[in-house]
mmCIF file as Biopython writes it, N, C-alpha, C and O atoms, coordinates in Angstrom:
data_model
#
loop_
_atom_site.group_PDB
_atom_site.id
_atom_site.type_symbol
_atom_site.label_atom_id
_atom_site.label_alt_id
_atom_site.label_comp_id
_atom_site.label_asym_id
_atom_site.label_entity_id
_atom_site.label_seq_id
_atom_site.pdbx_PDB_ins_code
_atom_site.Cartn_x
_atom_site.Cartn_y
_atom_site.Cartn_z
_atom_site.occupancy
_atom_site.B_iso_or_equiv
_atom_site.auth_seq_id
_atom_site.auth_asym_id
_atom_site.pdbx_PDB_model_num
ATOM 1   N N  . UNK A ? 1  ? 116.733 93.798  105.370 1.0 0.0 1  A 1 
ATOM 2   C CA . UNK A ? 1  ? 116.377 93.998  106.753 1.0 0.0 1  A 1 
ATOM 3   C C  . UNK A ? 1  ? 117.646 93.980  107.597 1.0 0.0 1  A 1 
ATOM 4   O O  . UNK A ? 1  ? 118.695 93.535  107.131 1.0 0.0 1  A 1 
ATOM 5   N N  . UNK A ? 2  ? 117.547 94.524  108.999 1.0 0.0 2  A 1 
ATOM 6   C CA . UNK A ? 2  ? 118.469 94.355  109.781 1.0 0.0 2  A 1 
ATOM 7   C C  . UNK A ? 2  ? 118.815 93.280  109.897 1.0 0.0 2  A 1 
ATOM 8   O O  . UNK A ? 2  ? 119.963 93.073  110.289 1.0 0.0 2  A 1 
ATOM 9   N N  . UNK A ? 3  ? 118.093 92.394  109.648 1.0 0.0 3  A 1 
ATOM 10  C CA . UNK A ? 3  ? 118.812 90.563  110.405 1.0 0.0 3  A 1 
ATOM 11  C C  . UNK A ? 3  ? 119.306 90.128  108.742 1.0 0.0 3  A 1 
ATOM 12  O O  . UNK A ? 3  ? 119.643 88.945  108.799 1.0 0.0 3  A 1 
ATOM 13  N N  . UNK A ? 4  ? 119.450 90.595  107.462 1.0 0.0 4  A 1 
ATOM 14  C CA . UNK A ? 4  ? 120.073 90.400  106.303 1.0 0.0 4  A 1 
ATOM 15  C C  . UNK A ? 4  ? 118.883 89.810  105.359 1.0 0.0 4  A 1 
ATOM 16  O O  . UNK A ? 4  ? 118.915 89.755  104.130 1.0 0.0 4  A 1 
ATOM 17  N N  . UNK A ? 5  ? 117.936 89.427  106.124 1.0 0.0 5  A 1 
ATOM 18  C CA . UNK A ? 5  ? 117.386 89.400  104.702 1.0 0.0 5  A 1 
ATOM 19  C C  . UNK A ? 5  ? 116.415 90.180  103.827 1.0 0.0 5  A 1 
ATOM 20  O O  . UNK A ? 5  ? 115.929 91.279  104.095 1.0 0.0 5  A 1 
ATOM 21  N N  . UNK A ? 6  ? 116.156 89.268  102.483 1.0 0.0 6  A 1 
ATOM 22  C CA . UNK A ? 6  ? 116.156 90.103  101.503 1.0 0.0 6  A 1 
ATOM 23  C C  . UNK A ? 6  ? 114.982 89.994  100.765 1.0 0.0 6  A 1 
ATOM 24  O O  . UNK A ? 6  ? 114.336 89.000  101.095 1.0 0.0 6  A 1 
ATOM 25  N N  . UNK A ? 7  ? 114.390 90.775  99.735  1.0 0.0 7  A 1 
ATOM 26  C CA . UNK A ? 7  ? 113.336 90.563  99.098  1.0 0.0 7  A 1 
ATOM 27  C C  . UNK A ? 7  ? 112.986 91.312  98.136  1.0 0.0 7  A 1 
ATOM 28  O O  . UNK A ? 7  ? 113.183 92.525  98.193  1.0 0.0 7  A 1 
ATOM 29  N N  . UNK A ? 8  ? 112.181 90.498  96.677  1.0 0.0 8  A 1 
ATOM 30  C CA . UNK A ? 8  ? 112.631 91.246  95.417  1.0 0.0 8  A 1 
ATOM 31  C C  . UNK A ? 8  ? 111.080 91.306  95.305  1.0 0.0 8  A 1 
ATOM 32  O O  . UNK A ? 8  ? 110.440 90.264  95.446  1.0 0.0 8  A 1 
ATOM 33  N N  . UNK A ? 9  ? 110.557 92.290  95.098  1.0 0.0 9  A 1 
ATOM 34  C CA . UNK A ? 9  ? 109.460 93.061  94.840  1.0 0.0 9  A 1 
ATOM 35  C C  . UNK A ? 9  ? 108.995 93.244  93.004  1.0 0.0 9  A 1 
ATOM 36  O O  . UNK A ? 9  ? 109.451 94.142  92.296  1.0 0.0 9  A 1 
ATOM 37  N N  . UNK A ? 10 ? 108.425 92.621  92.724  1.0 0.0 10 A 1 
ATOM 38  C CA . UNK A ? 10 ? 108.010 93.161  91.092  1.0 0.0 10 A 1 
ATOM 39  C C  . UNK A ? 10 ? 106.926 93.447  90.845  1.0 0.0 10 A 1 
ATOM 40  O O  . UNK A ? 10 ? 106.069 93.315  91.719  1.0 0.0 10 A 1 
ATOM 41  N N  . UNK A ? 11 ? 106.669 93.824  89.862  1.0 0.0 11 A 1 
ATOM 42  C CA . UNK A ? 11 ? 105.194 95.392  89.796  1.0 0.0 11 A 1 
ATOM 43  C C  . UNK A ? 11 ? 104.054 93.794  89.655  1.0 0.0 11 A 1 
ATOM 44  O O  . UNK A ? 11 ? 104.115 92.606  89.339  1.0 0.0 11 A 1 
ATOM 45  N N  . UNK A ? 12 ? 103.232 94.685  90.071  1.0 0.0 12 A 1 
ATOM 46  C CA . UNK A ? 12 ? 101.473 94.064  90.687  1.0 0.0 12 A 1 
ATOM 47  C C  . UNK A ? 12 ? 102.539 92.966  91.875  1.0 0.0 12 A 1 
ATOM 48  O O  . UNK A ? 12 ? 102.716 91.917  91.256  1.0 0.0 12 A 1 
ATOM 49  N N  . UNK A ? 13 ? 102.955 92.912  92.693  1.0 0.0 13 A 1 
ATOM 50  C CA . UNK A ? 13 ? 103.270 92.490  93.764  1.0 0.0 13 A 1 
ATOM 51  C C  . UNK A ? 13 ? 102.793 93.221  94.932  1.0 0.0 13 A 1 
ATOM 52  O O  . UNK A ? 13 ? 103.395 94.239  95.274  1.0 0.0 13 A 1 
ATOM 53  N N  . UNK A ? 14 ? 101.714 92.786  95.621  1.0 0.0 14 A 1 
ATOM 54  C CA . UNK A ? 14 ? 101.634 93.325  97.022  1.0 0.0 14 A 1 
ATOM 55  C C  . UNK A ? 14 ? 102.658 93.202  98.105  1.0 0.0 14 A 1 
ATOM 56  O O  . UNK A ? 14 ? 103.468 92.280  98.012  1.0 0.0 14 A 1 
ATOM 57  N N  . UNK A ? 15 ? 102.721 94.072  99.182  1.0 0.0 15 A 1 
ATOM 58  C CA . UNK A ? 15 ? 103.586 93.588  99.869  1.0 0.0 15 A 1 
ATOM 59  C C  . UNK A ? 15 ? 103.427 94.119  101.293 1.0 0.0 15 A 1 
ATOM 60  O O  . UNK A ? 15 ? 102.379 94.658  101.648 1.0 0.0 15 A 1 
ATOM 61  N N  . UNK A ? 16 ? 104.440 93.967  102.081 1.0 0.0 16 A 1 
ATOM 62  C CA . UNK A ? 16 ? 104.469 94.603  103.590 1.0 0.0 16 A 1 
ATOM 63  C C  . UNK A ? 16 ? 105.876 94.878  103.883 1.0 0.0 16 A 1 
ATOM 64  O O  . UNK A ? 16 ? 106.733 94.006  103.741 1.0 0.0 16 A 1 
ATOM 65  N N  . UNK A ? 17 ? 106.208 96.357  104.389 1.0 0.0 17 A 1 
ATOM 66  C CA . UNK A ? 17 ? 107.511 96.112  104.602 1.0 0.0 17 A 1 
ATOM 67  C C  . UNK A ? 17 ? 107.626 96.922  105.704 1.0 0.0 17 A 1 
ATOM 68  O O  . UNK A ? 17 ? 107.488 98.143  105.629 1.0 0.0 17 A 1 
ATOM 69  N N  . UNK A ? 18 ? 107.981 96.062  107.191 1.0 0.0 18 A 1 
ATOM 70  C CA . UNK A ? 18 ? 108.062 96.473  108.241 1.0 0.0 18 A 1 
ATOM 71  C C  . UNK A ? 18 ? 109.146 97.190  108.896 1.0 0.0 18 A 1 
ATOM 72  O O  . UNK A ? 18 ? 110.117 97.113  108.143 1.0 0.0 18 A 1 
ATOM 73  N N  . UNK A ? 19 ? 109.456 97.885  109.995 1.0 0.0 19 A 1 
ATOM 74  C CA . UNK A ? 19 ? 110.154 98.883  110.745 1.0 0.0 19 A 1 
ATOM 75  C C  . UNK A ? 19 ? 111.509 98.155  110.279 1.0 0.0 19 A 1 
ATOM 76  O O  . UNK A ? 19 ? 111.648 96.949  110.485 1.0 0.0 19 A 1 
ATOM 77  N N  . UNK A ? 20 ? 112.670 99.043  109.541 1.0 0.0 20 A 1 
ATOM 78  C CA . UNK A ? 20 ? 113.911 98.224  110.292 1.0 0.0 20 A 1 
ATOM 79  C C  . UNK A ? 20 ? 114.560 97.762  108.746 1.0 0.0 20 A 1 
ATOM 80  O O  . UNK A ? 20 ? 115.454 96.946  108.523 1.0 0.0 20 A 1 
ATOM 81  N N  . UNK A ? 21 ? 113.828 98.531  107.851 1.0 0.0 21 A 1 
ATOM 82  C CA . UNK A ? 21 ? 114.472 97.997  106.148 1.0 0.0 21 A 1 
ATOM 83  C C  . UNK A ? 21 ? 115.288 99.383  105.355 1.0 0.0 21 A 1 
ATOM 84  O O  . UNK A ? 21 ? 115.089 100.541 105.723 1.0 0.0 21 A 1 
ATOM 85  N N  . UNK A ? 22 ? 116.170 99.028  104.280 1.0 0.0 22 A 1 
ATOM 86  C CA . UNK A ? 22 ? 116.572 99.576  103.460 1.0 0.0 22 A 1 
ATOM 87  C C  . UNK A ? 22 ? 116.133 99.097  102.235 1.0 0.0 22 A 1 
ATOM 88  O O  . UNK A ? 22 ? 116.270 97.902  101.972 1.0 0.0 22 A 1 
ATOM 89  N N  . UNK A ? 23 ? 115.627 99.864  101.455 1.0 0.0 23 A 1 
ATOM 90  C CA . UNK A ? 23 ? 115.095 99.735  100.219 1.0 0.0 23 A 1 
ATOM 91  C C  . UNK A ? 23 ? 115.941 101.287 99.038  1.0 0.0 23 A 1 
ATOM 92  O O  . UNK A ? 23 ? 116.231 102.480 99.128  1.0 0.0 23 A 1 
ATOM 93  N N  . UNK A ? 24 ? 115.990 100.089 98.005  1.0 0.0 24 A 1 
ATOM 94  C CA . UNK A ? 24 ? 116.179 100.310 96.454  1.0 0.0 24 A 1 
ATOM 95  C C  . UNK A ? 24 ? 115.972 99.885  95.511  1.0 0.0 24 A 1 
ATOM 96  O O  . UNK A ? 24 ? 115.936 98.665  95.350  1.0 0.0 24 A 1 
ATOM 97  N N  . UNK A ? 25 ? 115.707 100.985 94.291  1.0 0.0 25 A 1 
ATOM 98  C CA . UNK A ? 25 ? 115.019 100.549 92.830  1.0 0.0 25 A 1 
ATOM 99  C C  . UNK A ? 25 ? 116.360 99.983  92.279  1.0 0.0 25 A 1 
ATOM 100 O O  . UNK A ? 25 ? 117.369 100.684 92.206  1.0 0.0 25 A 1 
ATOM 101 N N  . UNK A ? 26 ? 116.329 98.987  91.986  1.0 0.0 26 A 1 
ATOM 102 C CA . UNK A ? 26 ? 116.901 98.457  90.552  1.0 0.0 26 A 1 
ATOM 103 C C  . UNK A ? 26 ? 117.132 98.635  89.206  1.0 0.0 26 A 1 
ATOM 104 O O  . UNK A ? 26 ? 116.082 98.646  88.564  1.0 0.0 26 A 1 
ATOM 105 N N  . UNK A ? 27 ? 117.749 98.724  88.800  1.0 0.0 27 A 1 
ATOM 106 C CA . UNK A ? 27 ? 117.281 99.069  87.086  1.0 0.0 27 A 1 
ATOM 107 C C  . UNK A ? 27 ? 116.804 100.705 86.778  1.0 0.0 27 A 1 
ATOM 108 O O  . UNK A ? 27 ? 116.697 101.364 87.812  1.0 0.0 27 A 1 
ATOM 109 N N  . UNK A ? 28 ? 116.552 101.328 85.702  1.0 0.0 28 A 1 
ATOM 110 C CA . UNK A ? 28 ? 116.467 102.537 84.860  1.0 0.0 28 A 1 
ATOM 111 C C  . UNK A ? 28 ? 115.309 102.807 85.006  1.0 0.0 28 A 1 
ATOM 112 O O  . UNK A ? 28 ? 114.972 103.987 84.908  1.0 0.0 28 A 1 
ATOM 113 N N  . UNK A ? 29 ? 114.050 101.488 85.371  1.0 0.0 29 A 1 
ATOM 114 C CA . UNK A ? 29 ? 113.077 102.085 84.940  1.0 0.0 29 A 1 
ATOM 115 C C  . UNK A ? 29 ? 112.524 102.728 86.661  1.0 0.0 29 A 1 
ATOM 116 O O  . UNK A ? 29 ? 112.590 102.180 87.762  1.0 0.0 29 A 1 
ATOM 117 N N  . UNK A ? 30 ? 111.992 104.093 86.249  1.0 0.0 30 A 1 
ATOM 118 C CA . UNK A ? 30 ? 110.693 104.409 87.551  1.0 0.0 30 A 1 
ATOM 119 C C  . UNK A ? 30 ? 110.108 103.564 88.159  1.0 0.0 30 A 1 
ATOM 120 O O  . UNK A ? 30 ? 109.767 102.539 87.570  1.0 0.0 30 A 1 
ATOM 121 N N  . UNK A ? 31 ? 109.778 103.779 89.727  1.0 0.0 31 A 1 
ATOM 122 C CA . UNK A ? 31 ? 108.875 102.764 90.526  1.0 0.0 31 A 1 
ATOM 123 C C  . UNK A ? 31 ? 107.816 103.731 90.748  1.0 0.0 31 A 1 
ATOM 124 O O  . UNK A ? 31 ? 108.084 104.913 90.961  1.0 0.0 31 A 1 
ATOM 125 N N  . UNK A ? 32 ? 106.743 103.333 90.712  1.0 0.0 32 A 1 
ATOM 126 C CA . UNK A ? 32 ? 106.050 104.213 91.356  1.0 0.0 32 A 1 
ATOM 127 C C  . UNK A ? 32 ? 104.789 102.777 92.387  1.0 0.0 32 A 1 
ATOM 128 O O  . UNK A ? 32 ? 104.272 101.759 91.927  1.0 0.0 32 A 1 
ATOM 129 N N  . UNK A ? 33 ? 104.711 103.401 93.925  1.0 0.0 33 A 1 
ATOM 130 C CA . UNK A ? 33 ? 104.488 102.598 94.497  1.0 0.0 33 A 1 
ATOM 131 C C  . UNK A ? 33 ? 103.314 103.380 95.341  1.0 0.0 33 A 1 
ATOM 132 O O  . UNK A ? 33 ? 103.316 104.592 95.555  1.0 0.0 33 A 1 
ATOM 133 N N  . UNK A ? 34 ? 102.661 102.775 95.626  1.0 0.0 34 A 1 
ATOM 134 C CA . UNK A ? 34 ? 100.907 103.405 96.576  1.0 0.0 34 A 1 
ATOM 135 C C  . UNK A ? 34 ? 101.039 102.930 98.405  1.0 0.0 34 A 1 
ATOM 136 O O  . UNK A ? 34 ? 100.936 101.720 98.601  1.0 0.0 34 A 1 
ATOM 137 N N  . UNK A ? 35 ? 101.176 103.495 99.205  1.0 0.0 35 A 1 
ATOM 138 C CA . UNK A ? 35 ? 101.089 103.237 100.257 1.0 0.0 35 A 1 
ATOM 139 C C  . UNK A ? 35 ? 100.210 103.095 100.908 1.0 0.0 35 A 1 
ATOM 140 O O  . UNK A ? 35 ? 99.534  104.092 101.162 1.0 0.0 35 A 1 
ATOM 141 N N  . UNK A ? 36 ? 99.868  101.934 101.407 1.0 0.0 36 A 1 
ATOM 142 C CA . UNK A ? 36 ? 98.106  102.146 102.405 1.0 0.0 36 A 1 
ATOM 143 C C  . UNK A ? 36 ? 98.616  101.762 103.839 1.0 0.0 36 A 1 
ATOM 144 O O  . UNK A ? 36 ? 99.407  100.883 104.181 1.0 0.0 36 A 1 
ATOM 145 N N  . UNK A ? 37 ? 97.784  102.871 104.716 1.0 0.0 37 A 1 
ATOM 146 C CA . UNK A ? 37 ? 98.329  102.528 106.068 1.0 0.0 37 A 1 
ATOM 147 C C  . UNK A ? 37 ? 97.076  101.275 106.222 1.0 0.0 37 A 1 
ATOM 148 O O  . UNK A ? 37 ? 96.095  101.073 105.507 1.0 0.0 37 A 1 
ATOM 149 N N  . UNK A ? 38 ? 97.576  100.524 107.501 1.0 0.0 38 A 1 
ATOM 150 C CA . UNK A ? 38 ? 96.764  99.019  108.025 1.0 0.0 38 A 1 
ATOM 151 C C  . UNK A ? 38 ? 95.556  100.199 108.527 1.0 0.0 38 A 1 
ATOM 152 O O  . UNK A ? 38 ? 95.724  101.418 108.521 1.0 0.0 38 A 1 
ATOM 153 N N  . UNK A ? 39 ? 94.302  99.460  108.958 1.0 0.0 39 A 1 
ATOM 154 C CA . UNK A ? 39 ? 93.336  99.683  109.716 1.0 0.0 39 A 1 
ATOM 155 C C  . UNK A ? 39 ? 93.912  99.764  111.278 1.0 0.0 39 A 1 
ATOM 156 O O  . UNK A ? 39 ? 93.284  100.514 112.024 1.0 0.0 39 A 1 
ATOM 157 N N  . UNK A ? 40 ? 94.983  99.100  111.797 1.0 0.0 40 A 1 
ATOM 158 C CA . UNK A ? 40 ? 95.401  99.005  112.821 1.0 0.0 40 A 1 
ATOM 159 C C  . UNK A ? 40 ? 96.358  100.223 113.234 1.0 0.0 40 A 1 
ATOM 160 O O  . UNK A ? 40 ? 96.705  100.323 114.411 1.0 0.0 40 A 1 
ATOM 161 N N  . UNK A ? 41 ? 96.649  100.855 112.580 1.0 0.0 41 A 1 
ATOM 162 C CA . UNK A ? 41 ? 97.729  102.076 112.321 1.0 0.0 41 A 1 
ATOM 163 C C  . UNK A ? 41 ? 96.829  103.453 112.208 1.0 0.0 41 A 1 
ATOM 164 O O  . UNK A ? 41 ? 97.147  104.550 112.667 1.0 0.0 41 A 1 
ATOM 165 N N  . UNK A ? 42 ? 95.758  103.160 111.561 1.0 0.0 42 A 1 
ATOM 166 C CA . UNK A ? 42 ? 95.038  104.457 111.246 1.0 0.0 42 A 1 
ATOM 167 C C  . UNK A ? 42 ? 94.321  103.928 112.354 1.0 0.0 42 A 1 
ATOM 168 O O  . UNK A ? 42 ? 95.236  103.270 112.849 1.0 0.0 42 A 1 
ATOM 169 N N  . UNK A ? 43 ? 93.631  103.794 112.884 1.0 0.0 43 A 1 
ATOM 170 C CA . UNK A ? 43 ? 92.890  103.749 113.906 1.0 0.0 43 A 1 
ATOM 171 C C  . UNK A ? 43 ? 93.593  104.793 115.229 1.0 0.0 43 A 1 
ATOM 172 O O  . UNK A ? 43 ? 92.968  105.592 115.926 1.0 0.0 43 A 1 
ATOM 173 N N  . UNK A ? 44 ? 94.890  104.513 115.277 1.0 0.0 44 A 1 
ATOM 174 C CA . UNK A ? 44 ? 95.625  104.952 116.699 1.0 0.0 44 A 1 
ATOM 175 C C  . UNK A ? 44 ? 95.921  106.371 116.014 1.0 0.0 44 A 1 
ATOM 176 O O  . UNK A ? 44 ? 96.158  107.338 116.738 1.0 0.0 44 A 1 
ATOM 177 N N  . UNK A ? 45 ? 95.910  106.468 114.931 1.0 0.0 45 A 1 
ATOM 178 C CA . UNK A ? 45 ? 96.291  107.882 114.313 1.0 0.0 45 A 1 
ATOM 179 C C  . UNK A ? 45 ? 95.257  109.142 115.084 1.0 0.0 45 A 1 
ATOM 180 O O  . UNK A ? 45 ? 95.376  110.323 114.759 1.0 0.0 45 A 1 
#
């Protein structure tokens, strides 16, 4: 994140990752990841 911190994500981990991040895969293997928008997000859509 902008303010430095950090966070390690591993598979069947849910998560949230808000406005304002840099993200990268680690390691060789493929990520493959599912995006769901909030109810609060699709609503204003």
């Amino acid at each position: 994140m902008k303010d430095g911190t950090e966070k390690t994500i591993k598979a069947g981990d849910s998560y949230t990752i808000p406005p304002g991040h840099e993200a990268w895969v680690e390691g060789d293997e493929p990520f493959v990841g599912i995006e769901v928008m909030s109810a609060d997000t699709y609503a204003k859509a």
